[in-house]
C-alpha positions in Angstrom: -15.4 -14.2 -42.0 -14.2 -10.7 -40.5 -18.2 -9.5 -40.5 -19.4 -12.8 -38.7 -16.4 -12.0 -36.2 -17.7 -8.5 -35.5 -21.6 -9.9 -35.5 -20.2 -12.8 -33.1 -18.1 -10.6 -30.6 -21.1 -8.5 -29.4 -23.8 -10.7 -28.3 -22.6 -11.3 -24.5 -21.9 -7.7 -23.9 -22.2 -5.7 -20.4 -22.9 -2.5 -18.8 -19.3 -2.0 -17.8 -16.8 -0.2 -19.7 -13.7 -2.4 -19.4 -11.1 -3.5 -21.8 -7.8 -6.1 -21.5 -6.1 -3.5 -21.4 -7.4 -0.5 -19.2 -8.4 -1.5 -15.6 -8.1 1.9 -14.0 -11.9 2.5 -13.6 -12.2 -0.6 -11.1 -14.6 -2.2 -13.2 -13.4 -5.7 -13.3 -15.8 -8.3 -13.3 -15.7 -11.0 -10.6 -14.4 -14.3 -11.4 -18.1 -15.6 -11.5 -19.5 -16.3 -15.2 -22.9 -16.4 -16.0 -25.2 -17.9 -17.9 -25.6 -15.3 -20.8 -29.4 -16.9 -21.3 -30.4 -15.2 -17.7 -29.7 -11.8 -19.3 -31.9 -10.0 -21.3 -29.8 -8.0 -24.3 -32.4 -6.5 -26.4 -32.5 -2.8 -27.0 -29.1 -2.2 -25.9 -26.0 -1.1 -27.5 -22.5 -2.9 -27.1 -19.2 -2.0 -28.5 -16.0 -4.6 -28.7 -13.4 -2.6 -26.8 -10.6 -4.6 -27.6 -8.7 -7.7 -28.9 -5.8 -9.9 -27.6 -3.9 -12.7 -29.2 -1.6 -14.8 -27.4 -1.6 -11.6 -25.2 -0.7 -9.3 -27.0 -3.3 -6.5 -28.2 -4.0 -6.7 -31.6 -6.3 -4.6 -34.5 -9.3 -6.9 -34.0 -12.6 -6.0 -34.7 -14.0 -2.8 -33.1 -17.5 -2.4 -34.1 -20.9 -1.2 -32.6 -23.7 -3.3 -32.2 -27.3 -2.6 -31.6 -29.1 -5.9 -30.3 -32.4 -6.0 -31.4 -33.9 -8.7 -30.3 -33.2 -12.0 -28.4 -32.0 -13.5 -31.2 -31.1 -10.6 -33.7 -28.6 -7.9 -34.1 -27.2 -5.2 -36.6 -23.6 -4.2 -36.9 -22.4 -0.7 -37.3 -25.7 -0.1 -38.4 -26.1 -1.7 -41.8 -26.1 -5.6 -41.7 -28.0 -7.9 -39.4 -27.5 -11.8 -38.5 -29.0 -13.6 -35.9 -27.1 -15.6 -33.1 -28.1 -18.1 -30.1 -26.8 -19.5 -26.9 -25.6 -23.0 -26.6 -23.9 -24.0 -22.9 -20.9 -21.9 -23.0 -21.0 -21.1 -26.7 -22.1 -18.2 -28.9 -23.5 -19.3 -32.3 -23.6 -17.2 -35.4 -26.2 -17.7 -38.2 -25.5 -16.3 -41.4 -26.8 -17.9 -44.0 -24.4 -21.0 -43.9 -25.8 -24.4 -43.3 -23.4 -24.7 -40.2 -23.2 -21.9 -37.3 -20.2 -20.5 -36.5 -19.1 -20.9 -32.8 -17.3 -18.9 -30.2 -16.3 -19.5 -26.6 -17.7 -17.7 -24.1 -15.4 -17.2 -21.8 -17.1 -15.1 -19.2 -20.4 -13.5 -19.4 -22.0 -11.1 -17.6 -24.9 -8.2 -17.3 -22.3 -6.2 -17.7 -19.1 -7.5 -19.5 -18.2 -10.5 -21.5 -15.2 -12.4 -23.3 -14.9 -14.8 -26.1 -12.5 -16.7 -27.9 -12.4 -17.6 -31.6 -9.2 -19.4 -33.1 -7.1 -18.3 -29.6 -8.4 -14.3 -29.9 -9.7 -13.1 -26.7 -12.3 -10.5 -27.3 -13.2 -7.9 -24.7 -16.6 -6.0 -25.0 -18.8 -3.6 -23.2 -22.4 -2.1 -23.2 -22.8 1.3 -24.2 -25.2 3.3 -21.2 -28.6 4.8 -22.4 -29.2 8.0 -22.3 -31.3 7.6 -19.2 -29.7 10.4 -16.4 -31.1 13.4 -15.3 -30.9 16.2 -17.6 -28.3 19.1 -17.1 -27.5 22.6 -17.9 -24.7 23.3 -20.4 -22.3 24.3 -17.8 -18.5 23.7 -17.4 -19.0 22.7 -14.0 -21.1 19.6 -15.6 -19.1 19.3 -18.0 -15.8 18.8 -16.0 -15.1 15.3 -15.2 -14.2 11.9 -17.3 -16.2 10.6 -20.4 -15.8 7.5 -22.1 -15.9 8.3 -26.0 -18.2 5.3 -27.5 -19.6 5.6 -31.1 -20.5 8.4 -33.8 -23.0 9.0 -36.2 -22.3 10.3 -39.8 -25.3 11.4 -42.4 -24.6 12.5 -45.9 -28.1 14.1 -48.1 -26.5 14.3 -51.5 -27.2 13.9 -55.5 -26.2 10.8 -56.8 -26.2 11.0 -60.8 -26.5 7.7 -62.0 -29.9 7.5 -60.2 -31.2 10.7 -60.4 -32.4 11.0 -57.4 -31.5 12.7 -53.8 -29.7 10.2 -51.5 -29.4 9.7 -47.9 -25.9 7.8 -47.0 -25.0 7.1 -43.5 -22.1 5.3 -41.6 -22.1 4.4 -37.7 -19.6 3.1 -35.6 -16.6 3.2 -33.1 -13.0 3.4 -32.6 -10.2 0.9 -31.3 -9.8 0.8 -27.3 -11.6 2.7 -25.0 -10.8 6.6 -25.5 -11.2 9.0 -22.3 -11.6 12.2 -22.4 -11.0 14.3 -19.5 -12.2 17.7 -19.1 -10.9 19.6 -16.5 -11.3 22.6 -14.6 -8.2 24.9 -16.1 -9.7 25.0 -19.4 -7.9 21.6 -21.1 -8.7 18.7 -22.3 -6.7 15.3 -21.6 -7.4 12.6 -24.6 -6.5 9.1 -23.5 -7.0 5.7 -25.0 -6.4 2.1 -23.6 -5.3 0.9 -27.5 -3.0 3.9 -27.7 -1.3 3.5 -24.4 -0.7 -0.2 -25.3 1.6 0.8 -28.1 3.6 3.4 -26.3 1.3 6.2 -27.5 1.4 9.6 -25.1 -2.0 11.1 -24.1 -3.2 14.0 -26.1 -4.3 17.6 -24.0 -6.1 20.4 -26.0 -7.9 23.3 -24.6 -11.8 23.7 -25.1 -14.2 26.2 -24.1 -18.3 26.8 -23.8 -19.7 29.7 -25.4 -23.9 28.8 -24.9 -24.7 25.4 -25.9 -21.4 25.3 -28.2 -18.3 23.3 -27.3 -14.6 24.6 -29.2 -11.9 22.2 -28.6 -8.5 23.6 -30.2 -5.1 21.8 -30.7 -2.9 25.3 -30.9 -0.6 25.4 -28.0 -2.4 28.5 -27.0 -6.6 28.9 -26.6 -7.5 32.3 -28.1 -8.1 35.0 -26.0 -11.5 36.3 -27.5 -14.2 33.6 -28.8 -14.7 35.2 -31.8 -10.5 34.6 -32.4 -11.7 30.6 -32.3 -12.2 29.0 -35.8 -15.2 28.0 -37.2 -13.8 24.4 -37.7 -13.0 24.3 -33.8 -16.9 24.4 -33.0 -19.5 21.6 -32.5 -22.7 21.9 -30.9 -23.8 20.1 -27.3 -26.8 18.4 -28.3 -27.4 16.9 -25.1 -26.1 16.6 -21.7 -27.3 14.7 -18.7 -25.3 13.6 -15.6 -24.7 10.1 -17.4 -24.1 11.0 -21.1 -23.0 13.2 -23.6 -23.9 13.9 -27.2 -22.2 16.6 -29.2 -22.7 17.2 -33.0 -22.1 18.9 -36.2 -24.2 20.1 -39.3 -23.1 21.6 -42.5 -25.3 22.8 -45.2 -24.0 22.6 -49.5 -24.1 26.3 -50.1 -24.7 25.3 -53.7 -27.4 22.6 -53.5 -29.9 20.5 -50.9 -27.2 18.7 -49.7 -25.8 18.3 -45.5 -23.8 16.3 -43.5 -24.8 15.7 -40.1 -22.1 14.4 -37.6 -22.6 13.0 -34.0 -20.4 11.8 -31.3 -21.6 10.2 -28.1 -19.7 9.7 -25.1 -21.0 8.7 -21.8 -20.1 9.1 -17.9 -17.3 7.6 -16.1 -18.2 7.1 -12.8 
């Protein structure tokens, strides 16, 4: 039931990042709903920002879909189901003889909300990495990200087969998490779940050496890079004027085996 929910929640996803409970980007949607048929989803990625029952924000299903197709999608990477529109509702096939429907309460190229059972789910697309490529610089660095999804890839030896393994997870996190970085050298962590329950922002310092990023939670930033942990650095992968992608990758000093990690944030504009 929870896996159909997640598979459910995604389909009538937008371009605009907006949850129930963070409207400070002026991206609410008019009061106008759509027909989600007129819009075309496939190839894009969505992410369910956040969940309300009776409103009140609740741990709903966060997940990250990829649409495939116009009738196909994967969740977090690993299971697929397909899904159709029906007037003003979403259904879900799964495999069971009868499709599971949801509500749709609004739809739009850029934003949607369903209901299932009186929860109210609020979703998003994710941008594509589409901008115009940019110079790992501070200055084009400074300004607000949204925080969307990661990637995680594990190589390692797996015993009872014998054999060299690739494992992977993907996904995202609850709310819509800002990150801020600004000019005097810190950090400013926000998120629209967190604030909901009272939760104080987070600021850091962080600092470019090259093409790495170091982003430190000691009350103080180092005065000499090399001073800066190890653990502190990631690697900008890439940076354009609309997204960001920043990653890790650790090699076994004993065998074949990695782990590659990958966050990806994208612009607020």
């Amino acid at each position: 039931m929870k896996k159909i929910l997640f598979f459910a929640a995604a389909i009538a996803a937008g371009t605009l990042v907006f949850t129930a409970c963070n409207k400070k980007d002026g991206n609410t949607p008019d009061d106008k709903t759509q027909n989600p048929s007129d819009y075309n989803y496939a190839g894009q990625k969505w992410r369910i920002d956040s969940c309300k029952v009776e409103g009140q924000l609740e741990h709903g299903p966060h997940a990250l879909i990829d649409i495939l197709s116009n009738n196909q999608v994967i969740f977090n990477g690993s299971d697929t189901t397909t899904y159709a529109f029906d007037s003003d509702k979403l259904l879900i096939h799964s495999g069971e003889e009868h499709p599971m429907e949801l509500t749709i309460k609004k739809a739009e190229a850029a934003f949607a909300i369903l209901d299932m059972d009186h929860m109210e789910l609020y979703l998003s697309r994710i941008p594509e990495s589409n901008g115009k490529k940019v110079d790992v610089t501070a200055d084009n660095l400074i300004g607000k990200w949204h925080w969307d999804w990661y990637y995680n890839e594990y190589y390692h030896y797996v015993s009872e087969w014998e054999k060299w393994y690739t494992d992977y997870n993907i996904g995202t996190t609850f709310g819509v998490e800002t990150w801020e970085f600004r000019a005097d050298g810190t950090l400013v962590k926000s998120n629209s779940y967190n604030a909901m329950m009272g939760a104080e922002s987070q600021t850091v310092w962080w600092v470019l050496d090259g093409n790495r990023l170091a982003m430190g939670f000691d009350n103080q930033k180092p005065e000499k890079l090399e001073d800066i942990p190890a653990g502190y650095w990631v690697n900008v992968l890439t940076l354009t004027d609309n997204v960001f992608y920043y990653g890790t990758e650790e090699h076994s000093q004993y065998d074949e085996g990695y782990q590659i990690h990958k966050w990806y944030l994208s612009k607020v504009k």
